[in-house]
C-alpha positions in Angstrom: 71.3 91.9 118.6 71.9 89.2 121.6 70.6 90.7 124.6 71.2 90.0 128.4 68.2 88.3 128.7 69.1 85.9 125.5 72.3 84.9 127.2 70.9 84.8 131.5 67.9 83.8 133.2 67.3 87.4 134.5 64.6 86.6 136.8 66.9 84.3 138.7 68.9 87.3 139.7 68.7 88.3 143.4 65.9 90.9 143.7 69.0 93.0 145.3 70.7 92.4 141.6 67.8 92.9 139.8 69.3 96.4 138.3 72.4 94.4 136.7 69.4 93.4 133.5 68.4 96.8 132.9 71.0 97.3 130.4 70.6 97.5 126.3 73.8 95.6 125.3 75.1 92.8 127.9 78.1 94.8 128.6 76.7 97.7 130.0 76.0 95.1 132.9 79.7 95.9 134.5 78.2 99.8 134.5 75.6 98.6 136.7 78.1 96.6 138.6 79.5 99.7 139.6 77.0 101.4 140.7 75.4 98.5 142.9 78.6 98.7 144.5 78.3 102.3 145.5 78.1 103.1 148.9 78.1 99.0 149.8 78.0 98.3 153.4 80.7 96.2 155.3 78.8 93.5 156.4 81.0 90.2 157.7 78.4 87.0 158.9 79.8 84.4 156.7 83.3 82.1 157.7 86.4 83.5 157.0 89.8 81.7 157.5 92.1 83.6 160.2 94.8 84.0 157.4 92.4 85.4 154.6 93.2 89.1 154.0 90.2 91.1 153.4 89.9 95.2 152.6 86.6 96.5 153.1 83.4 96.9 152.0 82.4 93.6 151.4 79.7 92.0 152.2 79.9 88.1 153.2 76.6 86.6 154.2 76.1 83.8 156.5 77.0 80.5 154.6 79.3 82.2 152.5 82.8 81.2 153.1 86.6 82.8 152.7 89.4 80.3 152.7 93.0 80.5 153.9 95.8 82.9 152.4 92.7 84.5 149.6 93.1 88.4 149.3 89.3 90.1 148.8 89.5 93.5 148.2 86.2 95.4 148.2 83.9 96.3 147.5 82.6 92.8 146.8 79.5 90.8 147.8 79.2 87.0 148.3 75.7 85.2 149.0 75.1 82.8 151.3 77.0 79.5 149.9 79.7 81.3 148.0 82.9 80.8 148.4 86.2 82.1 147.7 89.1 79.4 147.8 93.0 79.1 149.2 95.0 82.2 147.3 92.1 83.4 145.6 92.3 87.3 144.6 89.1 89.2 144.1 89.3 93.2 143.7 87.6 95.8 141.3 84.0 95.2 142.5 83.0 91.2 142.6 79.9 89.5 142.7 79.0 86.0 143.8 76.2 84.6 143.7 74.8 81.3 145.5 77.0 79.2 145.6 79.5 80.6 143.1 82.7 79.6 143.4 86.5 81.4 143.1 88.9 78.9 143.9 92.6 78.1 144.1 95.1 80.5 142.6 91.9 82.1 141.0 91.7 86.0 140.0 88.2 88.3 139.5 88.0 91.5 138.6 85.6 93.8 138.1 83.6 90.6 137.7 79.9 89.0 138.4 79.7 85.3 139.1 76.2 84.2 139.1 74.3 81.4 141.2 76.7 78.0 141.1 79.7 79.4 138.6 82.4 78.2 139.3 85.8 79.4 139.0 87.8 77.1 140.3 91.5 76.2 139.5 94.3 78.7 138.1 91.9 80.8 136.2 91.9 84.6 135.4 87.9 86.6 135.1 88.6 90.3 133.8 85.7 92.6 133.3 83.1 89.9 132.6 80.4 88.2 133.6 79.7 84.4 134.1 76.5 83.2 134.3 74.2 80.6 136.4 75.7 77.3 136.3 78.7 77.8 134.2 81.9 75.6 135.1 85.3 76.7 133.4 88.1 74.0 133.8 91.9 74.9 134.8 93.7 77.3 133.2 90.4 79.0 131.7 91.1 82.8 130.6 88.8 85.3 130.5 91.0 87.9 128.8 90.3 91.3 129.0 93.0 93.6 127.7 93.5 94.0 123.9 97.1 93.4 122.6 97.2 96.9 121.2 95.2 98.3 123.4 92.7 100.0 121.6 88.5 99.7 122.7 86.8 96.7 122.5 84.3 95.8 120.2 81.7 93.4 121.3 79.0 91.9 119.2 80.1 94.1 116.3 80.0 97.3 118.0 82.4 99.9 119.5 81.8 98.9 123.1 84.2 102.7 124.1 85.6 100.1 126.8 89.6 99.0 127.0 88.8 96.8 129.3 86.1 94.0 128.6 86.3 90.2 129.0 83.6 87.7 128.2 80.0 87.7 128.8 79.3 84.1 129.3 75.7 82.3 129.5 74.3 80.1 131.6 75.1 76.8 131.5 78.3 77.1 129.6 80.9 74.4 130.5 84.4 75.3 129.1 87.6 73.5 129.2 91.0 73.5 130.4 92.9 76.2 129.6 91.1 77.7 126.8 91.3 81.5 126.3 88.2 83.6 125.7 88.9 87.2 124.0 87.9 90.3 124.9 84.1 91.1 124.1 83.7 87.5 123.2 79.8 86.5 124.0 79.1 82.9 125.0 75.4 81.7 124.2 73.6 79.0 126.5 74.3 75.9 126.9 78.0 76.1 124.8 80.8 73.8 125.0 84.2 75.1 124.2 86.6 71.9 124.7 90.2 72.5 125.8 93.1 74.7 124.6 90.5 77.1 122.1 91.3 80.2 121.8 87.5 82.2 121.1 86.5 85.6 120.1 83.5 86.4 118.6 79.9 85.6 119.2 79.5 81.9 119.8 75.7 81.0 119.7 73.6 78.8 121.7 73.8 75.5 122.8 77.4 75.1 120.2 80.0 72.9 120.4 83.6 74.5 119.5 87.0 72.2 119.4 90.2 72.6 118.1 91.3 69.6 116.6 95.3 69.9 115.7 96.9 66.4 114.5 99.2 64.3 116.7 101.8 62.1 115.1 103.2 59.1 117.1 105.9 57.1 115.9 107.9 54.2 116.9 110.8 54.2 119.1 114.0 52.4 117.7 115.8 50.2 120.0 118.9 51.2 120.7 
């Protein structure tokens, strides 16, 4: 079975982070989101915009940054050169790593963006985690909620979670407004072009399209 290790470059983790690998199925990584969280100081060295709206703990290192009119509820944690955009939301317990980025009109929850993901127009993270390097274009969905609202299943197993977006790899680039399933796994280095809708396990270093037709036709003069 894909592990975390298969889909991340653990030892690029934070040492701080390093508990999010210890985990048998890439899931279980939000559990240890959680706890990381636990007892998180409220620790504020990093710029944030007079009109940002922030509800402690959170921890915002110097270098990370907070734009005007975004709403961070905590506990979160942004290192140095992350940043969270104009009317970004972050609540549920957020990570950021280096340079990550969660930007305009932007929602995470319950959510782990690793070292220069970015997040960055219109989009929607639930429950999941994006990895090193990953880009998703506007409009991206990371769904997390099934329509009948039973538990997800993630790899082929009973995950016992109602709530689980995407686990995404590193270096994944995804386009606009494409909408990844809940439990869908992403493998390095993937391309998913625009509109796609994607559950499942894409593997490694794969290209997915959707390719409907388009008709054109002639105008007649009136």
């Amino acid at each position: 079975m894909t592990s975390l290790a298969d889909l991340i470059d653990v030892s690029a983790l934070p040492p701080a982070w390093r508990t999010l690998a210890q985990v048998a199925h890439p899931w279980e990584v939000l559990e240890r989101l959680d706890a990381l969280l636990v007892g998180l100081e409220d620790i504020r060295l990093g710029d944030v915009h007079p009109t940002a709206v922030i509800e402690g703990p959170v921890v915002i290192e110097a270098g990370a940054r907070i734009g005007p009119h975004a709403y961070v509820k905590g506990p979160a944690w942004l290192m140095a050169g992350a940043e969270i955009g104009h009317g970004a939301f972050a609540r549920g317990g957020v990570l950021m790593g280096a340079g990550a980025r969660l930007g305009h009109a932007s929602e995470a929850k319950r959510a782990i963006l690793l070292a220069g993901a970015k997040v960055p127009h219109f989009n929607y993270v639930g429950d999941s985690l994006v990895g090193h390097r990953v880009n998703l274009g506007a409009g991206v969905k990371l769904a997390n909620f099934k329509a009948v609202g039973d538990q997800v299943r993630s790899l082929g197993v009973a995950t016992g979670l109602r709530k689980l977006g995407a686990i995404v790899g590193d270096d994944v680039s995804i386009g606009c407004n494409a909408v990844l399933a809940p439990g869908t796994v992403v493998g390095r280095g993937s391309v998913i072009y625009q509109n796609a809708s994607v559950r499942g396990e894409v593997p490694p270093h794969t290209v997915v399209k959707v390719q409907p037709s388009t008709e054109m036709t002639t105008l007649r003069s009136a």
